[in-house]
N, C-alpha and C positions, 0 to 999 in steps of 0.2 A: 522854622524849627518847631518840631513838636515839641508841646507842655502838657501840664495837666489842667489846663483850664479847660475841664470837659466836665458835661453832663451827663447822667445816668438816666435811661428810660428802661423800664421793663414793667413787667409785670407778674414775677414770683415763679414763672418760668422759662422766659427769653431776657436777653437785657442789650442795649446797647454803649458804647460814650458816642456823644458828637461834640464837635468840637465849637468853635467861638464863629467860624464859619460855613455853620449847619453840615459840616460831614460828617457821616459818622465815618468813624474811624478805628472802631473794632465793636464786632459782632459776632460772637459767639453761636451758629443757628444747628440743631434748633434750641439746646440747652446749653446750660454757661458753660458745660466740660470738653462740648464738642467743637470743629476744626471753624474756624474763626474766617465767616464770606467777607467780612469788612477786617482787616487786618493792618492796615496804613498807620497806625500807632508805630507798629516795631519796623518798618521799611523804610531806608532811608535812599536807597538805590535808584529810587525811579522822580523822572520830575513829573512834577503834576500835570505838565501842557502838554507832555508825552502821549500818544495816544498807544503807547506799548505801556503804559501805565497801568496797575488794576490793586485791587481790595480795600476797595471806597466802596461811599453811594454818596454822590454830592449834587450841587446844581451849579449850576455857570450862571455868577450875574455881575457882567462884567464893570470894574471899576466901583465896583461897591466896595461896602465894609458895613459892620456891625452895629445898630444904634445900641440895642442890646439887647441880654438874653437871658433869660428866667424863667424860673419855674412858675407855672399857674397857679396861684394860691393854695398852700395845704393840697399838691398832688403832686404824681409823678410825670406830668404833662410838660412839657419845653418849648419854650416860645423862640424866637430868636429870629427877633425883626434888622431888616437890610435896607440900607438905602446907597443908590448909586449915586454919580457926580451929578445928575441932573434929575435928582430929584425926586425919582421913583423908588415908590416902598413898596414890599413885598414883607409880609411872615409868613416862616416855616413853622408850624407846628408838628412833634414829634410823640410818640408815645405808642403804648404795647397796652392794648384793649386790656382792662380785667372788669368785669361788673358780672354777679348773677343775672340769668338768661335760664329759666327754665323750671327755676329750683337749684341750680347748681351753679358754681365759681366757672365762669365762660374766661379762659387767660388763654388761650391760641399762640403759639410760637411766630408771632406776627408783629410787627411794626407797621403803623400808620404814620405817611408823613401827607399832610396838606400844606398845599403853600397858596398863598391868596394875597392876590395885589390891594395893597390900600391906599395907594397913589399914585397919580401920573401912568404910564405906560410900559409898566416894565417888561425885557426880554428877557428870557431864559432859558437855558439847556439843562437838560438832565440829564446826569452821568450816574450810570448803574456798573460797577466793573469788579462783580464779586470774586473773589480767590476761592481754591481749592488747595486743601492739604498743606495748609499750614505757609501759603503763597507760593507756591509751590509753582500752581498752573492758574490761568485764566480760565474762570465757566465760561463754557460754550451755552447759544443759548436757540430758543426757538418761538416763534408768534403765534399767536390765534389774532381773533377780530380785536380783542382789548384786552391781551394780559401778552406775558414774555414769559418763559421759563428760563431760569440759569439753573445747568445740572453738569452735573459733571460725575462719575462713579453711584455711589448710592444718595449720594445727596442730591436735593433740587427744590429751587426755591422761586415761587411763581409771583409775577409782581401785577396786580391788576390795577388800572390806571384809567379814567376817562381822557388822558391826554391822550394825541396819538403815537399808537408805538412804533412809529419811527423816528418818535420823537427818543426813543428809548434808546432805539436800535441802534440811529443814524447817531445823537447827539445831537443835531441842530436848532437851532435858537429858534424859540417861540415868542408872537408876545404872549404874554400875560392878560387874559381881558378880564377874568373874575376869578379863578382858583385851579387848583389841578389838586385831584388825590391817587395817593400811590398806596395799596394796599400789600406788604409784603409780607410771605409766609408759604402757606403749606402748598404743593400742586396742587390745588384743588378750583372748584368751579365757587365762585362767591355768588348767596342770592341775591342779585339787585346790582342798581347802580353804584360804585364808585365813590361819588359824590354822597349819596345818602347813609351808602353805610359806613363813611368815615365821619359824617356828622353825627350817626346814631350810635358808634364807635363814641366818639369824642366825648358826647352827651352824659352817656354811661358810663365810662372811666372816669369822668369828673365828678359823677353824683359817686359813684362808688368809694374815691378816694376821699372827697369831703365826709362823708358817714366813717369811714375809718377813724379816721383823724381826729372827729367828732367824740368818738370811743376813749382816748387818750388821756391816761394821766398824767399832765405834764405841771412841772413847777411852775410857780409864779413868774421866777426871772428866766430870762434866755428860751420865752417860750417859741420863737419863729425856727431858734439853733436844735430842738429838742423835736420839733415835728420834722424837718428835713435828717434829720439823724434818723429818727425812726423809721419816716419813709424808705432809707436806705436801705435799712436794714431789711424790711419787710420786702423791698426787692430782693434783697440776695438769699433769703428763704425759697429753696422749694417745695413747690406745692406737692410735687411726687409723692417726697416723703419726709418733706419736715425740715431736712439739709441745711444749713446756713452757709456759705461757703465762705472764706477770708478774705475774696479781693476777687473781681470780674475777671481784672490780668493777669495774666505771665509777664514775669520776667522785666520788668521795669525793675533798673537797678536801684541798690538804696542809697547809693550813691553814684557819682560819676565814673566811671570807670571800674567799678569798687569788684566788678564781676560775678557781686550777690544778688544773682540774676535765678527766680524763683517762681514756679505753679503754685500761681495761690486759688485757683479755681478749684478749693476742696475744702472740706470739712475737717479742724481741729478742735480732739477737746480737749485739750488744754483753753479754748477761748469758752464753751461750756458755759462751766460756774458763770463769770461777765453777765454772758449775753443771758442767760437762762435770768440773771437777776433785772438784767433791765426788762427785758421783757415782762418781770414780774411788776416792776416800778411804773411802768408806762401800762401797766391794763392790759395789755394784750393778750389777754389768754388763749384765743385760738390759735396765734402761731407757739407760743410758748408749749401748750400740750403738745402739736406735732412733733416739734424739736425736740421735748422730752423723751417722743415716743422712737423720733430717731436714736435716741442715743441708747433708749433701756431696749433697741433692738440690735443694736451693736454691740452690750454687753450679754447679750442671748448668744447671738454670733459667735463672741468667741470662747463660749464653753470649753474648747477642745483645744484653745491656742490662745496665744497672749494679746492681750488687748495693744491695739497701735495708736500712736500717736495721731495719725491723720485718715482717714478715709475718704470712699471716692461718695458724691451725692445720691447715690445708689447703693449707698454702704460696698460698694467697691473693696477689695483689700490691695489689692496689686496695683499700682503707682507708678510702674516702672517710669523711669527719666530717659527720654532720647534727644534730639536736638533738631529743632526746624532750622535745619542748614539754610533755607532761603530767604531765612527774613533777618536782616541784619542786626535789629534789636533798635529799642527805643534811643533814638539820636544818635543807630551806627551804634551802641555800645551793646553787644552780644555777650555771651550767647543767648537765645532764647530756646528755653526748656519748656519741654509737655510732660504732664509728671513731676512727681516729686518722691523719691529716694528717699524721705523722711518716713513713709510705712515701714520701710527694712530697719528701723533705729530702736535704739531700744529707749523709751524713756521713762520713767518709773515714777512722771508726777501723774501719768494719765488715770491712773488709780483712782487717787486724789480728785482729781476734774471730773470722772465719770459718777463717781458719788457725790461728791459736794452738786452738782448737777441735778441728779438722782435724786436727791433728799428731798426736792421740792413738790417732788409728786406726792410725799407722802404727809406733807401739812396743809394744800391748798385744796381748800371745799369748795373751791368754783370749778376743779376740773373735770370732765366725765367720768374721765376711769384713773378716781385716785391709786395708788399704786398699797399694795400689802405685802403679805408673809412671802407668799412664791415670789415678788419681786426682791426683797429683803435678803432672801435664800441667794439670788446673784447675785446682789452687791458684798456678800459674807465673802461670797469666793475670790473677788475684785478684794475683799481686805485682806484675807492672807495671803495673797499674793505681796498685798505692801509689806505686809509684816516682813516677808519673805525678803524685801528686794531693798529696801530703806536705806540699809548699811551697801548698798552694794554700786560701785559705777557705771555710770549710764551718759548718753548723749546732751542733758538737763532741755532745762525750758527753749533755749537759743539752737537747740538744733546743733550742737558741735559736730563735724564732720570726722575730723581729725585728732579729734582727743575725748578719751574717758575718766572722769576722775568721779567722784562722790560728790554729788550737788545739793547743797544745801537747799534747795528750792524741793527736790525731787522727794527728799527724806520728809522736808515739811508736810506737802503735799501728802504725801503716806498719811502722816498724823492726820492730817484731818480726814481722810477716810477712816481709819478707826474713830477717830471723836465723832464723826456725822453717824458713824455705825451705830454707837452709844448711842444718841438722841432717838436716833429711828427705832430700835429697840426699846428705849422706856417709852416711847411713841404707841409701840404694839404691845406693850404690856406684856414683856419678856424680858423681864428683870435679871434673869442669869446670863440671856443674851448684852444685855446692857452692862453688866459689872464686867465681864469677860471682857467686850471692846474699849470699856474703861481702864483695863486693867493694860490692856494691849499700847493704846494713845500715851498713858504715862511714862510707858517705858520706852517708847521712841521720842515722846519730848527730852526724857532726860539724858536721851545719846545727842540730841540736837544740842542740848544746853550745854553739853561738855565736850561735845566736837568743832560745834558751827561758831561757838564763840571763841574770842580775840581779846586776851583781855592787853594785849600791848597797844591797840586802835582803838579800845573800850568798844568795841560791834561786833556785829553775826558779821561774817565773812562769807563768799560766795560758795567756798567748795571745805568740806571737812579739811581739820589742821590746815587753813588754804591765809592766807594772808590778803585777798582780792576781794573787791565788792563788786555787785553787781543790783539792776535797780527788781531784781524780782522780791528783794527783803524787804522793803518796803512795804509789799504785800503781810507781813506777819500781824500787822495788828487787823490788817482787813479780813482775816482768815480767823481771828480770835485764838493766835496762839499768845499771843501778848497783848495788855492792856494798852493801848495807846498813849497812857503816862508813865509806864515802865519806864525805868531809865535808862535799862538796857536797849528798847526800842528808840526811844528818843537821841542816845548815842549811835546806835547805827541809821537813823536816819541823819546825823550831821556827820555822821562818816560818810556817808553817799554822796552827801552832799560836796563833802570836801574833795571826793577824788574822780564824780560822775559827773555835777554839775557845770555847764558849756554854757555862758550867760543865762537865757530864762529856759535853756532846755538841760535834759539829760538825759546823758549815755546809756546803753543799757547795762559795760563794761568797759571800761579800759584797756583793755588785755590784746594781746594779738592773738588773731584764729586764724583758721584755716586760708583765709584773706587780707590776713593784715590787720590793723587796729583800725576798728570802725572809725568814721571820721561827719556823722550823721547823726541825729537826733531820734531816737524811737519814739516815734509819738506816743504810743499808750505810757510808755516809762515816767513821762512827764506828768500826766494823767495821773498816775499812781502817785507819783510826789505830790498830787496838787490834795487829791483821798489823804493822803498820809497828813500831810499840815494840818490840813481842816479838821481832822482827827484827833490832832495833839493841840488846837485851838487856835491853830494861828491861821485863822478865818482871811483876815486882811492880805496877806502875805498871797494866801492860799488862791484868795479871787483875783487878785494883780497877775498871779501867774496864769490864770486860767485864761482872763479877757487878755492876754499876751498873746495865748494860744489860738483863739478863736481869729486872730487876727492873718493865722498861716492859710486859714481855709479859702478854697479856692472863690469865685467870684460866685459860685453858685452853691456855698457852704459848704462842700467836699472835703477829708481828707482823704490824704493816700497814707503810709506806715510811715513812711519819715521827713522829716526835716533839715533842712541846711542849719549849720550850727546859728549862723546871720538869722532864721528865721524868713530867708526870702523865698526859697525853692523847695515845691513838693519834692519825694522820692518816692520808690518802691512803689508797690503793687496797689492799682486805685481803685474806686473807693474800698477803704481798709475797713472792713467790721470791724474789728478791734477798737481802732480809731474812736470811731462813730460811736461804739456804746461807750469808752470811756468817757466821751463829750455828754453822753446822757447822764451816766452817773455823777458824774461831777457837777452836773447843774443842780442835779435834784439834792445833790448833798450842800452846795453853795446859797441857793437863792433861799430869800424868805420867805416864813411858810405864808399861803394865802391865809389865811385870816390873820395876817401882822401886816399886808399889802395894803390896806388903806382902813 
């Protein structure tokens, strides 16, 4: 049965997971948006001994199983040693080269897999059996002296190998006498041997990834949880242009059957503000500026049209949804969708996320090209359009399909684009411009404070005159529209509590939509309860729930978006960015500071 005990390799512009028994098992090539050669995550239809089988890359070692499997210290590198009935060990080593070469960031749409016996005599086959079109078809493929090509339409992917390639072709079992490397990626001719350039590969992404790491701001506590978060993250950034995408998958549902089955291989800002903040938290300022520069060229973009919820990694606008009819869905639970329908939505916090985002350019002295007036001039246009839309119904943060009402989160969100307006103008010493967006933030706080509130619940409620909670209010003291000892805050966070909380997790609503009443844990929701306690001082509380959490991540610290209520079982779309930074923030905001460590 498929799980998500899987590992993530990439390197900022390929990515793969493999799984607990070195296959991978979806691969995106050559970048995370395109049609997926390893796709055996969502196929449930086919058996593996099948030789009409395809959208792997695995190896045959038979009667084995897994001693185990890890990351290389502080990298995106994966180990994941084998040992058969009698005795013989083999590790596969996994990973997608990135190291400077030249003067410049050398990341080639390639995966390197070595495998190398450390005991005994082991035998083994290698199975290459990439998909086309979403599994559509099996690549056809063709040989030289030492490489294979699998192509199929415009795609084609060449695997260069000092094994022999009919070891490729045929599948037949070899032994093992000292290693084999498999160089996969571009058609192209490699210089050199095989063997050396996946060692001089290997060599280099580990030096490269240790000096990253190196760079890192991280807290005192939970510092091994805070470098593999990061790392993740840093893989799902594109180098292109900045991109961060939500999740390598499609359509892992968020729950069993639940048929909240979704493309999360795209870019939301709504996650933004987060990630732009950990990035700040954790040091990392070279992908932080990209990202920035993606987002303040999305709002250039849409001068002429309204800014969207989601874009493609190429700042894309069109998203359309279709459905890979041939791949039956993670464990047979379909549909599996390309695309996402959520660019055609209208949501009126993006405002909000695109500035609160934004604003960071314009107080950080470490970055090249701090941002000014002509930038300033497009986020003015991003406010009145809030001003414009505040009071008005939209799709909110969760994406409604099926229903529009007035979302408390969405009006919020408005507000703090005008209040971040204000800051950035007494910033630039545009004082008229400052009292104006001043003038603007008090007068949608006070529609908030006489619509969004409940005084028969004592809390902000989810949707104006709405009687429902939902866990994005929680966000209001993290947002500084409220003090985190307001009591108004402090009552809607034990109102959430009262009607969200599912033992140490929480819901993001209660409510039934377009699928029923979620019946899953949002992982970031939880995340924000854990911000919000630690906020209102209840530290102790706050860290019991956190080391709870840490406890869901998979064997190789992973999250995906959600949780079984039991706390046993990932869901939805893996590894989740969202996730992963709220696991950053949360550390940084939980542990003690280093100079109170010893």
């Amino acid at each position: 049965m498929n799980n998500l005990d899987l590992g993530l390799i990439g390197n900022s512009r390929t990515s793969a997971l493999i799984d607990r028994q070195a296959r991978i098992v979806w691969w995106c090539y050559p970048h995370f948006d395109n049609n997926p050669l390893c796709c055996s995550l969502l196929q449930t239809d086919q058996s593996d001994s099948s030789t009409d089988s395809f959208g792997f890359i695995d190896l045959l070692f038979p009667e084995s199983h897994t001693v185990r499997q890890i990351y290389q210290r502080n990298s995106a590198i994966l180990q994941t040693r084998m040992k058969d009935d009698a005795g013989n060990v083999i590790d596969v080593t996994d990973f997608a080269p990135r190291f400077y070469r030249h003067g410049r960031m050398f990341a080639p749409a390639m995966l390197v897999r070595i495998i190398k016996r450390v005991a005994g005599r082991p035998r083994i086959g290698l199975r290459l059996r990439p998909a086309l079109n979403y599994g559509a078809d099996r690549a056809a493929h063709r040989s030289g002296a030492h490489h294979t090509t699998f192509f199929g339409g415009a795609q084609s992917m060449r695997v260069t190998t000092d094994a022999a390639v009919t070891a490729l072709t045929e599948e037949k079992p070899f032994f093992l006498h000292d290693s084999v490397t498999l160089l996969m990626g571009p058609d192209e001719t490699v210089d050199g041997a095989p063997r050396e350039i996946g060692r001089s590969f290997y060599e280099s992404t580990l030096a490269y990834w240790h000096r990253w790491v190196r760079n890192l701001a991280i807290p005192f506590e939970w510092q091994d949880l805070v470098i593999r978060a990061s790392i993740t993250l840093k893989m799902n950034a594109f180098d292109d242009t900045g991109a961060i995408i939500a999740a390598v998958t499609t359509s892992i549902p968020e729950s069993a059957h639940s048929g909240r089955n979704w493309d999360y291989r795209y870019c939301w800002l709504r996650d933004a503000y987060f990630v732009v903040n950990a990035l700040n938290q954790l040091g990392v300022t070279a992908t932080m500026q990209h990202y920035l520069e993606y987002i303040l060229n999305l709002i250039a973009d849409s001068r002429d049209r309204s800014l969207q919820p989601v874009y493609g990694i190429r700042r894309e606008t069109q998203l359309d949804e279709t459905l890979a009819e041939r791949l039956t869905g993670y464990r047979g639970m379909g549909p599996v969708r390309v695309g996402n329908q959520a660019w055609r939505q209208v949501q009126n916090d993006v405002f909000g996320a695109a500035i609160l985002a934004s604003t960071h350019a314009f107080f950080d002295s470490r970055l090249e090209r701090p941002a000014g007036r002509q930038m300033f001039a497009d986020l003015e246009r991003l406010g009145q359009q809030a001003v414009r839309v505040y009071q008005e119904v939209d799709a909110g943060i969760w994406e409604l399909r099926g229903s529009q009402r007035i979302h408390t989160f969405s009006s919020l969100m408005c507000w703090a684009a005008c209040d971040r307006l204000a800051t950035i103008a007494a910033h630039l010493h545009l004082p008229q411009r400052a009292v104006y967006w001043t003038q603007k933030a008090a007068a949608i706080r006070k529609v908030i404070m006489e619509r969004a509130w409940n005084s028969k619940i004592g809390s902000f409620v989810s949707t104006f005159e709405g009687e429902r909670l939902d866990a994005s209010l929680l966000l209001m003291s993290e947002l500084q529209f409220l003090a985190p000892d307001d009591p108004r805050f402090i009552g809607t966070l034990r109102a959430v509590e009262k009607h969200l909380q599912r033992g140490d997790f929480l819901l993001r609503y209660d409510e039934e939509d377009d699928f029923g009443r979620p019946d899953s844990a949002f992982i970031v929701c939880t995340l924000w309860w854990i911000l919000a306690l630690a906020s209102t001082g209840e530290t102790a509380r706050a860290r019991s729930l956190f080391e709870n959490i840490l406890k869901c991540r998979n064997h190789l610290g992973l999250l995906s978006e959600d949780v079984s209520i039991d706390g046993k079982e990932l869901w939805g779309n893996f590894p989740q960015t969202y996730s992963m930074v709220g696991l950053i923030q949360c550390a940084a905001r939980l542990s003690i500071p280093w100079e109170k460590a010893y």
